[in-house]
N, CA, C and O of each residue as an XYZ file, in Angstrom:
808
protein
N      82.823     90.134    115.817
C      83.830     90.843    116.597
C      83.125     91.772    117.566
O      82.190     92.517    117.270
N      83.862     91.598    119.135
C      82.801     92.526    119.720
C      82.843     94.227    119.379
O      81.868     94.966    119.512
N      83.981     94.588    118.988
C      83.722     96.051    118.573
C      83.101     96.249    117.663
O      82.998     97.459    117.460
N      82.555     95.596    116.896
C      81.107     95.940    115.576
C      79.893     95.856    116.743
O      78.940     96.609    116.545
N      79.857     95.145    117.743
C      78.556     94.754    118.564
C      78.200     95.948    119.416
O      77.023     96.127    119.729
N      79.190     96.808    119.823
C      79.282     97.845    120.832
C      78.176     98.890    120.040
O      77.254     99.504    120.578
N      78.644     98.898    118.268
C      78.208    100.186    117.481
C      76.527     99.738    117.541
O      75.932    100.312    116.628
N      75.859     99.104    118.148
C      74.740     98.859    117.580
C      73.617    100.275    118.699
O      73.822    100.454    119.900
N      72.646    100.969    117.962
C      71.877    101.748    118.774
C      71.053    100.987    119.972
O      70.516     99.885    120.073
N      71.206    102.024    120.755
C      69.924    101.553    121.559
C      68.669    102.212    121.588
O      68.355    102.911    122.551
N      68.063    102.076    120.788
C      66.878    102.670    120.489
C      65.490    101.961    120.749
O      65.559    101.114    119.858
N      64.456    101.769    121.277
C      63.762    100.914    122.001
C      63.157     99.977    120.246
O      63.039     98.794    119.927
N      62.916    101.327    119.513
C      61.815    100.458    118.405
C      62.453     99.448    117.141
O      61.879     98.780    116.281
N      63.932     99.667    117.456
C      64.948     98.975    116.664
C      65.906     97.823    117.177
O      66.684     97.062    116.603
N      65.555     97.995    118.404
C      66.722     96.874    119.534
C      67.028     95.414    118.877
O      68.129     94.866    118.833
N      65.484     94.794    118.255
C      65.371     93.438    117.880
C      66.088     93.333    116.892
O      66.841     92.360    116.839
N      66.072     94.377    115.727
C      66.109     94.659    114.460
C      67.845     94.704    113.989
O      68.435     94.324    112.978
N      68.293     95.369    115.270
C      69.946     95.421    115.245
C      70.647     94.237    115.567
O      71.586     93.732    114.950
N      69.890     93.706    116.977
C      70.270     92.608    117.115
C      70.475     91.069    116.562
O      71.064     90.092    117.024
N      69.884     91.254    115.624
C      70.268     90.611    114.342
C      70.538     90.548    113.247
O      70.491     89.584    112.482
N      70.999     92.097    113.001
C      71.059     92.685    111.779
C      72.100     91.699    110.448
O      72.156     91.832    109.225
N      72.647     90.950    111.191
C      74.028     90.298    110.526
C      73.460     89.075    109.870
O      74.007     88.466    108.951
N      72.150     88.728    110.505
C      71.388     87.093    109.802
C      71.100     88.042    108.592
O      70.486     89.068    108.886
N      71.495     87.842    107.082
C      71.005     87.930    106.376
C      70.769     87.393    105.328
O      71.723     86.836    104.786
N      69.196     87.344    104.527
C      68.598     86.810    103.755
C      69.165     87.602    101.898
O      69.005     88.653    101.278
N      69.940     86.094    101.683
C      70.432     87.273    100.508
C      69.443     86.993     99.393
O      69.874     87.158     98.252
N      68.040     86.551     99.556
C      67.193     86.390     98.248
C      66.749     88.163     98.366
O      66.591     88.814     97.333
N      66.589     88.774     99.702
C      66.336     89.988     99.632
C      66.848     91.010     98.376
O      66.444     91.660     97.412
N      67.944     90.670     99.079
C      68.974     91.892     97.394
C      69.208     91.170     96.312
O      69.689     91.856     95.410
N      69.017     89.760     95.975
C      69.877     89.079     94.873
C      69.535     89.886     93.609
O      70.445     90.237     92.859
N      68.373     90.163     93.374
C      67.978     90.998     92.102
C      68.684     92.836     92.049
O      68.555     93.698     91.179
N      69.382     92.858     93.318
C      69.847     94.023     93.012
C      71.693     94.149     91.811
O      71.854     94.855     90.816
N      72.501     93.391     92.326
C      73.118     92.851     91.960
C      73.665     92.109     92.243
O      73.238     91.416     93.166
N      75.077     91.759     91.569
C      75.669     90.349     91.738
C      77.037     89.987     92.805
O      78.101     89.597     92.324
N      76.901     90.121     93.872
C      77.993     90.257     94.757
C      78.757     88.943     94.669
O      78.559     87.945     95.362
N      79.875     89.139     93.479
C      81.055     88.551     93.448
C      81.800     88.164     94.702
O      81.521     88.291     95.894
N      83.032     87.555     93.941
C      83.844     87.351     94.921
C      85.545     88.071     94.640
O      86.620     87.746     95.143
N      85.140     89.362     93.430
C      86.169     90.481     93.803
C      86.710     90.844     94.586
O      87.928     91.020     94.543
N      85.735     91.154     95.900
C      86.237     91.646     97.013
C      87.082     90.681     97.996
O      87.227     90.959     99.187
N      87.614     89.552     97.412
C      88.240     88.728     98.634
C      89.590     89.385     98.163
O      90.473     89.227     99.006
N      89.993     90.084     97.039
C      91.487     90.473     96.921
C      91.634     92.121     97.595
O      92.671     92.767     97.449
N      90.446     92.649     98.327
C      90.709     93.896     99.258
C      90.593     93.344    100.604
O      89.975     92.331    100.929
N      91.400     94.297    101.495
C      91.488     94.314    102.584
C      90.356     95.307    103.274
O      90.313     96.537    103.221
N      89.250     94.182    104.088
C      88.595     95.218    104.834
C      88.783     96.428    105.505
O      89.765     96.436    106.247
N      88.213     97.312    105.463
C      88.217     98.527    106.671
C      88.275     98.328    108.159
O      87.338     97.877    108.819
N      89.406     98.685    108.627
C      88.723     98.223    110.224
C      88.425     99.090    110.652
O      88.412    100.221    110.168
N      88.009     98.600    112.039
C      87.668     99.814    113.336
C      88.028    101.383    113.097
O      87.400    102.441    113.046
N      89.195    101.017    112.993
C      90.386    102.318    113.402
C      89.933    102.873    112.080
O      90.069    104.089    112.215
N      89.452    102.625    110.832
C      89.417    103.266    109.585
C      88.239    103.413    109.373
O      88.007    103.788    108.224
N      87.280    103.258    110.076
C      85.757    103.388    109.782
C      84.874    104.565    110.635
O      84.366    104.391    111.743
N      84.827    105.805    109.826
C      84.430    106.646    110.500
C      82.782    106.792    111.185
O      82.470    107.467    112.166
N      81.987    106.037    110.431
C      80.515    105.568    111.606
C      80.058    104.795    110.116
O      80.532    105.043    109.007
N      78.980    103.773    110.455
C      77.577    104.150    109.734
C      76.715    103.743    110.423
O      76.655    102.802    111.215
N      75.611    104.931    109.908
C      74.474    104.963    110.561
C      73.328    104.762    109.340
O      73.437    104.780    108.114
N      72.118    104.552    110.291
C      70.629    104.561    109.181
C      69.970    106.093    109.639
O      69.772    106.546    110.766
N      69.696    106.735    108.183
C      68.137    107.760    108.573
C      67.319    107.276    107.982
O      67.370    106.652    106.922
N      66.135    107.635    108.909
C      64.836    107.333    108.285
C      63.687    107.891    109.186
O      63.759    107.763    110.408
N      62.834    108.389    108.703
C      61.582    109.263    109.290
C      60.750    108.241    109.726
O      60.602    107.179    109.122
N      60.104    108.602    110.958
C      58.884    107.596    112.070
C      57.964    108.035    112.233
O      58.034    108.211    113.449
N      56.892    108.458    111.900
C      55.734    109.002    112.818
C      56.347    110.974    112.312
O      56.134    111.966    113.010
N      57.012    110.955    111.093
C      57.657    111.897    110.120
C      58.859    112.714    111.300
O      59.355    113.832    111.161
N      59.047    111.905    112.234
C      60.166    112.193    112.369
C      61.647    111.877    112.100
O      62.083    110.747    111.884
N      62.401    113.062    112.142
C      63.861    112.378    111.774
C      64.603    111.000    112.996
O      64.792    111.494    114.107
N      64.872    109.976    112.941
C      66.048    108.978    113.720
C      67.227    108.626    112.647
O      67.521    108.511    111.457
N      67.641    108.553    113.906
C      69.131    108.198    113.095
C      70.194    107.029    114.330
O      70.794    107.357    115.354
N      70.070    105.759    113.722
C      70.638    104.664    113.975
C      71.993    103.968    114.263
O      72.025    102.968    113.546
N      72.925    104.045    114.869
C      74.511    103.401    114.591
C      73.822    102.226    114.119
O      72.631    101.945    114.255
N      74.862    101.490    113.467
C      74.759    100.874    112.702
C      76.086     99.822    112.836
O      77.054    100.555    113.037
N      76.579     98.254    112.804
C      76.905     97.665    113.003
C      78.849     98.181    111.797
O      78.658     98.565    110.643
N      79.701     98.128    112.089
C      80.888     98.891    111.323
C      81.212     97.719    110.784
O      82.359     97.816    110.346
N      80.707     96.502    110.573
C      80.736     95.603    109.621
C      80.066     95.832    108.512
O      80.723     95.608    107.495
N      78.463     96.379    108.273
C      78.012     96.895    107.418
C      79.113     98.106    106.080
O      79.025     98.143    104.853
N      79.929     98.820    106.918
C      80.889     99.291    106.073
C      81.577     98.234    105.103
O      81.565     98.639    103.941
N      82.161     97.016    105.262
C      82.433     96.423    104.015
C      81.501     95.582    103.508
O      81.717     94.382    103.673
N      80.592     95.883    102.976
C      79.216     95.109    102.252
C      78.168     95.711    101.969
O      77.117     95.485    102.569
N      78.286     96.669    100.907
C      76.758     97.314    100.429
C      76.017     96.155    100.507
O      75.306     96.310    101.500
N      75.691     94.653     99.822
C      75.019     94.408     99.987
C      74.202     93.829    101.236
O      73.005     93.552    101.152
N      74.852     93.694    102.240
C      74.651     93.433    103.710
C      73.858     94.874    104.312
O      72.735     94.886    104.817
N      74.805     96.132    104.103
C      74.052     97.539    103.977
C      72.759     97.489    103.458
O      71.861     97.937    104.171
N      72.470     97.019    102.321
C      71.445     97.409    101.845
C      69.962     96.568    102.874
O      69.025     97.106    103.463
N      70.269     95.320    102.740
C      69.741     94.334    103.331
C      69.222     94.701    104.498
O      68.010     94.630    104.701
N      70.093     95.142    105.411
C      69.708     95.556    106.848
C      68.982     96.867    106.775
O      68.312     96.897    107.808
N      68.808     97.754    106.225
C      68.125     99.234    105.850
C      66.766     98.554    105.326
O      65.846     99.360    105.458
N      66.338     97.329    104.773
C      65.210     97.392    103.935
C      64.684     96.985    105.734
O      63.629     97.602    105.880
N      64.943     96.386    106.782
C      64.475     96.588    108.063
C      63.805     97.397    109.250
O      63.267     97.110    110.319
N      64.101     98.548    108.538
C      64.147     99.609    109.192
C      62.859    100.096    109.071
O      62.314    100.114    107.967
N      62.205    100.565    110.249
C      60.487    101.039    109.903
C      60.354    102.330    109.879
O      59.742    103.033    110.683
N      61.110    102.732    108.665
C      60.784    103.880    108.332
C      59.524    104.433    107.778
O      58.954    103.408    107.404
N      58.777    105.382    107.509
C      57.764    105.957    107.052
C      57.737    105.961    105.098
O      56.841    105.882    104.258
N      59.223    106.096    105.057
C      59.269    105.972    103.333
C      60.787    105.663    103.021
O      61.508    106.294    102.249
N      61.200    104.297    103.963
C      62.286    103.585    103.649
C      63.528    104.144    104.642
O      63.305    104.993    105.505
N      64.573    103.690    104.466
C      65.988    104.225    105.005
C      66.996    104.549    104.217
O      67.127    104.150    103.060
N      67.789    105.325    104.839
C      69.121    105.942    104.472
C      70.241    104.930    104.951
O      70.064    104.472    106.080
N      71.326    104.528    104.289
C      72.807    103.933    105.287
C      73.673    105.012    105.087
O      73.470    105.453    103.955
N      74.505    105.609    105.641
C      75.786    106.721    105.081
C      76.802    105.348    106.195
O      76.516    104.628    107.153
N      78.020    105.595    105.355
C      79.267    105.171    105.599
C      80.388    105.794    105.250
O      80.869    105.691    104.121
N      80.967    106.584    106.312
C      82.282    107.196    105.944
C      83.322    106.567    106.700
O      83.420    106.271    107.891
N      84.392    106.381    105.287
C      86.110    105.956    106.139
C      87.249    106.575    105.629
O      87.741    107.154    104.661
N      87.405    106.209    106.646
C      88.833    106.984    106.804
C      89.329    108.406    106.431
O      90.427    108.923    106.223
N      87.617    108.940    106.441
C      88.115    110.550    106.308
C      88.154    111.076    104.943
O      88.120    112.262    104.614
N      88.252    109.754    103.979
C      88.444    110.100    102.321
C      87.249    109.777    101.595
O      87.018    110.373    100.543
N      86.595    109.051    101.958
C      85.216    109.187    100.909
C      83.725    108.677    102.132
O      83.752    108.559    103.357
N      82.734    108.508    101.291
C      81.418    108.057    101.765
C      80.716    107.454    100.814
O      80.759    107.687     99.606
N      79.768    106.313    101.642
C      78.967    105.719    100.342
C      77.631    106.504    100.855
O      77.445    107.141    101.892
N      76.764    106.224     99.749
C      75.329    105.918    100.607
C      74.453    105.583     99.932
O      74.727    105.349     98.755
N      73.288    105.451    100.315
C      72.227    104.141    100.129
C      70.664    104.479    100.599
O      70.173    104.575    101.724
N      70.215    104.588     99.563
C      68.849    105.149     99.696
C      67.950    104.136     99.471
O      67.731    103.836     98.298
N      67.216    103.371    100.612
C      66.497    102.067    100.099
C      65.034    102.216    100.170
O      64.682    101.947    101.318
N      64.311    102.445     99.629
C      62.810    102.515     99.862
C      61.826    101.318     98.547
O      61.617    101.326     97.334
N      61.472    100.414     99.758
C      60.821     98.905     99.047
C      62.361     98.156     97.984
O      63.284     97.747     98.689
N      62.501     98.056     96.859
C      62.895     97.714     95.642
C      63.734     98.861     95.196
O      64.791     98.661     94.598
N      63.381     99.829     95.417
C      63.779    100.643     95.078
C      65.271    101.470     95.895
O      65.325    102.216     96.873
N      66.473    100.871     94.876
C      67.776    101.482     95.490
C      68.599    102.487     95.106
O      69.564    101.957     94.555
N      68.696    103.477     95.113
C      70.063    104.207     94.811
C      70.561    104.388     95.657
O      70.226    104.298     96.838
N      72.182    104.913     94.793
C      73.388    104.502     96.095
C      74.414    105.804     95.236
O      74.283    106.180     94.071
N      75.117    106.138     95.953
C      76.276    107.688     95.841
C      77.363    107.206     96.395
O      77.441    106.759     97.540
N      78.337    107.294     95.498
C      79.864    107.160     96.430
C      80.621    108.279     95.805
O      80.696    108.516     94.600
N      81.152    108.914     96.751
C      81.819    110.149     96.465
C      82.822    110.197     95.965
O      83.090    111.084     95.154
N      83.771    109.133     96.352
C      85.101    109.706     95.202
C      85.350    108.482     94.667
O      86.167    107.780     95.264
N      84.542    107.820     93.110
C      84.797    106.202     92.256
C      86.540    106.125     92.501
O      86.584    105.272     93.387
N      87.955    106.513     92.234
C      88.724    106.056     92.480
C      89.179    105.063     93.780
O      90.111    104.259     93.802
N      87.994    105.461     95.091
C      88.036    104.410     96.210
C      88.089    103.310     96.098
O      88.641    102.529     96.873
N      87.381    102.996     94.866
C      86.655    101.694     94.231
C      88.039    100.952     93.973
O      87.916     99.728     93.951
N      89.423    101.463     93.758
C      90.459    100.330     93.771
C      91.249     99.948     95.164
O      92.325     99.351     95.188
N      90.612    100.344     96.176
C      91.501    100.155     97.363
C      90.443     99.642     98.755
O      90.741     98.996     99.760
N      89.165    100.215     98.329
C      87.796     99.409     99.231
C      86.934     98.760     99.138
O      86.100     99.028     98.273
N      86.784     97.780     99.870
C      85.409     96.713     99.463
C      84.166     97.223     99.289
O      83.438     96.627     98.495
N      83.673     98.360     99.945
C      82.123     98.864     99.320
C      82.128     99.463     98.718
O      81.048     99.508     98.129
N      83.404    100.705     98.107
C      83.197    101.387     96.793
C      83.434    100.676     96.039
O      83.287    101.136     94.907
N      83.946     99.120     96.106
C      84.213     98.501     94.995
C      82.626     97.931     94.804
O      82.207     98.087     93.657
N      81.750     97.341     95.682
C      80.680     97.216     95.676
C      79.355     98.188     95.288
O      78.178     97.863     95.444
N      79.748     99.197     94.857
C      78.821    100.719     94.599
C      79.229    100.533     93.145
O      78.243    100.540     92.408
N      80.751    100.317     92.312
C      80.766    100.138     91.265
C      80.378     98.696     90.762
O      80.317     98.746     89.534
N      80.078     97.376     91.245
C      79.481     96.558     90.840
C      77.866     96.586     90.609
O      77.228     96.059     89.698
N      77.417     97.336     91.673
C      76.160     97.980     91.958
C      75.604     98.506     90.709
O      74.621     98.029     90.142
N      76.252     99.465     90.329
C      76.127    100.530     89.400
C      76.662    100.187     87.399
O      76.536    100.597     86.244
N      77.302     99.105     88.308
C      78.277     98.529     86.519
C      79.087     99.739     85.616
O      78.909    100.180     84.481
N      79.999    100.029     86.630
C      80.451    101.260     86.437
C      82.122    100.700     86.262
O      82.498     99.712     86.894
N      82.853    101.293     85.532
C      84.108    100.746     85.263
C      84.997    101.746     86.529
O      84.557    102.870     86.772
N      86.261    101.221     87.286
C      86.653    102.056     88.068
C      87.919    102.885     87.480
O      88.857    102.358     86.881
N      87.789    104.272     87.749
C      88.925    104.612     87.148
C      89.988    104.225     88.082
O      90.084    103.589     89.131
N      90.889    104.988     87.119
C      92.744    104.372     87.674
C      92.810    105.446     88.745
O      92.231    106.532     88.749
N      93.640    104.922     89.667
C      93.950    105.802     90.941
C      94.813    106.638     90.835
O      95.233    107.082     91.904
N      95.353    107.126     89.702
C      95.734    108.870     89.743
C      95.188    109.485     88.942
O      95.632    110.378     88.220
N      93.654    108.828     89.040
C      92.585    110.152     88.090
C      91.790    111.068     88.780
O      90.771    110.393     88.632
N      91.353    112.134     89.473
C      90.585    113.131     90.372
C      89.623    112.611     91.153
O      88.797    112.191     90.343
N      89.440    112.506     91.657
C      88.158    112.290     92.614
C      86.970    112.562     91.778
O      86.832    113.689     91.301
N      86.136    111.671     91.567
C      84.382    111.859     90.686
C      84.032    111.211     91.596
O      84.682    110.516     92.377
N      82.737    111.470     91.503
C      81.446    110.854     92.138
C      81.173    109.968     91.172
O      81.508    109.981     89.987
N      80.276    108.884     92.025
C      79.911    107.654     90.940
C      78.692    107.307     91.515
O      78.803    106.916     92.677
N      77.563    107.329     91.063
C      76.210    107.328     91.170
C      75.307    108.848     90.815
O      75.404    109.821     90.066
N      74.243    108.227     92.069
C      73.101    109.119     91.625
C      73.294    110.028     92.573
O      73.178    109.722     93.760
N      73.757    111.823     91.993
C      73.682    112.329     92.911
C      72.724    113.195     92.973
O      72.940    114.245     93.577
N      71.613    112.991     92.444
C      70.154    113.614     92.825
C      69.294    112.659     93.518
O      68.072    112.760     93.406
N      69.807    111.775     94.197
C      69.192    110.618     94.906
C      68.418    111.336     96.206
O      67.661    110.633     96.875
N      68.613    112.728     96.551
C      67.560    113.509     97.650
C      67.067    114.549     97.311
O      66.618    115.331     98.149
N      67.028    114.874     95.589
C      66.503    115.700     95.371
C      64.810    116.044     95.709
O      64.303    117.077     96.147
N      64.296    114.970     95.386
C      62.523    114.860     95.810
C      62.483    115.065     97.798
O      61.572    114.713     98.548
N      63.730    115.702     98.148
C      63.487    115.786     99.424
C      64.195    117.487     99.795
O      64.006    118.043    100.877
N      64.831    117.966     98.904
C      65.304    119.418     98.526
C      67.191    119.293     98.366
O      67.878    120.307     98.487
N      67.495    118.623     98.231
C      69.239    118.531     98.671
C      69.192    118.339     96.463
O      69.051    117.206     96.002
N      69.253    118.882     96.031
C      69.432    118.777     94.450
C      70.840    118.441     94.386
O      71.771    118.481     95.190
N      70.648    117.961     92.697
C      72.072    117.532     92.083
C      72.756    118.466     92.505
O      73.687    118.191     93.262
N      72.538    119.630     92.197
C      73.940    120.415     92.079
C      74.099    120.527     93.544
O      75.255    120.158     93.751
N      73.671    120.772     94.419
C      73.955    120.894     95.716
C      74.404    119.740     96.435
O      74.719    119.712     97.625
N      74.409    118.667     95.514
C      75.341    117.595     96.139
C      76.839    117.514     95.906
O      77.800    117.247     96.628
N      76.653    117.902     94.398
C      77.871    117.983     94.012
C      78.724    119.176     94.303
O      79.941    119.023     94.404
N      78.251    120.186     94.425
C      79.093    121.177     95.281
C      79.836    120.524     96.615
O      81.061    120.547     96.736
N      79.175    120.089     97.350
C      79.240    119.602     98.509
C      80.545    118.910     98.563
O      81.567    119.185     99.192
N      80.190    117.691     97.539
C      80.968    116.890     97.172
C      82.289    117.449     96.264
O      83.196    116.621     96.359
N      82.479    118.019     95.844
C      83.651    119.260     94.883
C      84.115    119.965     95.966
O      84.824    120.917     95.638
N      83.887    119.756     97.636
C      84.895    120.682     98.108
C      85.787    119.600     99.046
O      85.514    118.569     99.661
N      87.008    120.401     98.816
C      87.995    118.633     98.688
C      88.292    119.619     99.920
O      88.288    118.820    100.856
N      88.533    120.819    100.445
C      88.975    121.168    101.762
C      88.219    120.409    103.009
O      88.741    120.383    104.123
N      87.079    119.856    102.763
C      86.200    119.122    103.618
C      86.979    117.492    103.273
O      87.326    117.091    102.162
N      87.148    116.531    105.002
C      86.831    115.117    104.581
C      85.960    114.407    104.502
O      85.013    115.185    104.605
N      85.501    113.322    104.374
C      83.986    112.608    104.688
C      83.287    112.836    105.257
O      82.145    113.058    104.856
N      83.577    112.875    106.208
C      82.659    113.382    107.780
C      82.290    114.515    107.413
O      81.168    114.655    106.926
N      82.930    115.303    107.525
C      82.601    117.211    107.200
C      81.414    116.575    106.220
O      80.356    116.403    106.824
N      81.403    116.210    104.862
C      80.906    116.186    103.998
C      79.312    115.807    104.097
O      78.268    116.279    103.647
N      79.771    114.455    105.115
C      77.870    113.869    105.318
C      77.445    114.672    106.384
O      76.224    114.831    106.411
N      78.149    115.287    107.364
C      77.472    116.401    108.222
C      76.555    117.566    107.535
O      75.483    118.019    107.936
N      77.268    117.888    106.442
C      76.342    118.966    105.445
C      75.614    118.407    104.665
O      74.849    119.016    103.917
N      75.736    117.108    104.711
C      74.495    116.315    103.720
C      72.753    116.364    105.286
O      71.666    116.911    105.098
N      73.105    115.759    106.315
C      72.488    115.299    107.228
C      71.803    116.800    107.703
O      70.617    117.012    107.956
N      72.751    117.600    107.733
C      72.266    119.127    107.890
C      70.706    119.717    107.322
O      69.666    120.068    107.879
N      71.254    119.594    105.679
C      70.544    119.897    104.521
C      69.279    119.059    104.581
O      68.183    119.606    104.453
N      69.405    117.593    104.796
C      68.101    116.645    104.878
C      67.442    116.840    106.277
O      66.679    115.880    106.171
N      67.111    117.424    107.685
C      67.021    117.562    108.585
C      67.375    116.767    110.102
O      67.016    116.584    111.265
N      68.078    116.560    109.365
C      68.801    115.183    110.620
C      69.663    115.421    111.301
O      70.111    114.495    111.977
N      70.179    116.577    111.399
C      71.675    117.539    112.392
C      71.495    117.111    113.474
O      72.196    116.129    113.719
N      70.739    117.472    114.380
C      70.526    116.819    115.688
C      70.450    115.503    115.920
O      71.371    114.941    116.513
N      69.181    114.717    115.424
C      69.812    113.417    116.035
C      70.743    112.652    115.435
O      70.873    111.513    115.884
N      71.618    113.081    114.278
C      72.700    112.544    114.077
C      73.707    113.175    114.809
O      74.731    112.490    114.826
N      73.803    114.303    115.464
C      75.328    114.525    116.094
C      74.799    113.736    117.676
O      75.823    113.579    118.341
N      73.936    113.372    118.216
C      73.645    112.716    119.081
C      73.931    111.344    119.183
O      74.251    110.723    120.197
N      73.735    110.785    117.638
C      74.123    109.321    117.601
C      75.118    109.204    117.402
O      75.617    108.390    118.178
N      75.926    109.678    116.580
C      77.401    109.721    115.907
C      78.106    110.379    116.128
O      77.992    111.492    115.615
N      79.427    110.073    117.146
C      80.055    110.896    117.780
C      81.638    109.954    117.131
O      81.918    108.757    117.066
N      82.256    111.020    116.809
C      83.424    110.569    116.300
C      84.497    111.993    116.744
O      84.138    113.108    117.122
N      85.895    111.463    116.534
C      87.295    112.835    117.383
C      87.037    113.217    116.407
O      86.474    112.749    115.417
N      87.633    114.501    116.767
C      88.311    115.454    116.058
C      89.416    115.600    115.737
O      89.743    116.589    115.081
């Protein structure tokens, strides 16, 4: 669809890398898990409901930060896949926020994956939080149970953003998604060239 094609960066050292981000090799992730065919009974996210995703990842130890194709929003494992691409210095980041109510994200460095989704009840109404709980083999709760987090949320601690400071983050329900990974991106040093790449209304 050409509005997933528009979201792609133009960044000189990634151009090739985006531009084909969608060929993907699924022997890459197969050992991560098992991407069913659950998700054919949800209805994708579209356009209109997909608030960005982007990649971070440090170059030459600097911070970039990537748009990212808004098809990647329904398919951690497609997410994941396209991030192990990325020539980062010590792997990539994916964040995906929609519709204002939750975020995933995805910390890929070599083999090595963890992944955070902020509120597991998403997991009955979206294809990648439903994919974060297949990920994780996590049972989903019922959708009039509170908002929990479901993963690892010390997944940036070895970078200073600790458990508890995620979960604060994440525990303030006056914030939506966006608000939320803005103070994540803040905290990890990426404020700038993420409000440069990722421009979404108000």
């Amino acid at each position: 669809m050409s509005d997933y094609e528009d979201e792609l960066a133009d960044i000189d050292d990634v151009d090739d890398l985006l531009d084909d981000e969608l060929d993907i090799d699924d022997d890459v992730v197969s050992d991560d898990f098992d991407d069913g065919d659950d998700d054919d009974d949800y209805e994708d996210a579209t356009v209109d409901e997909i608030d960005f995703v982007a990649a971070l990842y440090r170059e030459d130890g600097l911070p970039q930060v990537a748009p990212m194709a808004f098809a990647l929003a329904n398919d951690l494992h497609d997410l994941i896949t396209m991030l192990r691409r990325f020539p980062g210095d010590a792997g990539a980041t994916g964040i995906v926020s929609i519709n204002g109510e939750f975020f995933v994200i995805a910390r890929v460095r070599g083999r090595d994956v963890r992944v955070l989704l902020s509120d597991g009840v998403a997991a009955n109404d979206w294809p990648i939080a439903r994919d974060v709980a297949d990920f994780l083999g996590s049972d989903i709760p019922d959708e009039d149970e509170d908002p929990e987090p479901m993963g690892d949320l010390g997944l940036f601690s070895d970078v200073g953003l600790r458990e508890f400071d995620m979960e604060t983050i994440i525990g303030d329900h006056d914030d939506d998604s966006e608000e939320m990974v803005r103070r994540i991106v803040k905290r990890l040093g990426y404020e700038q060239p993420f409000s440069a790449a990722i421009v979404t209304e108000d």
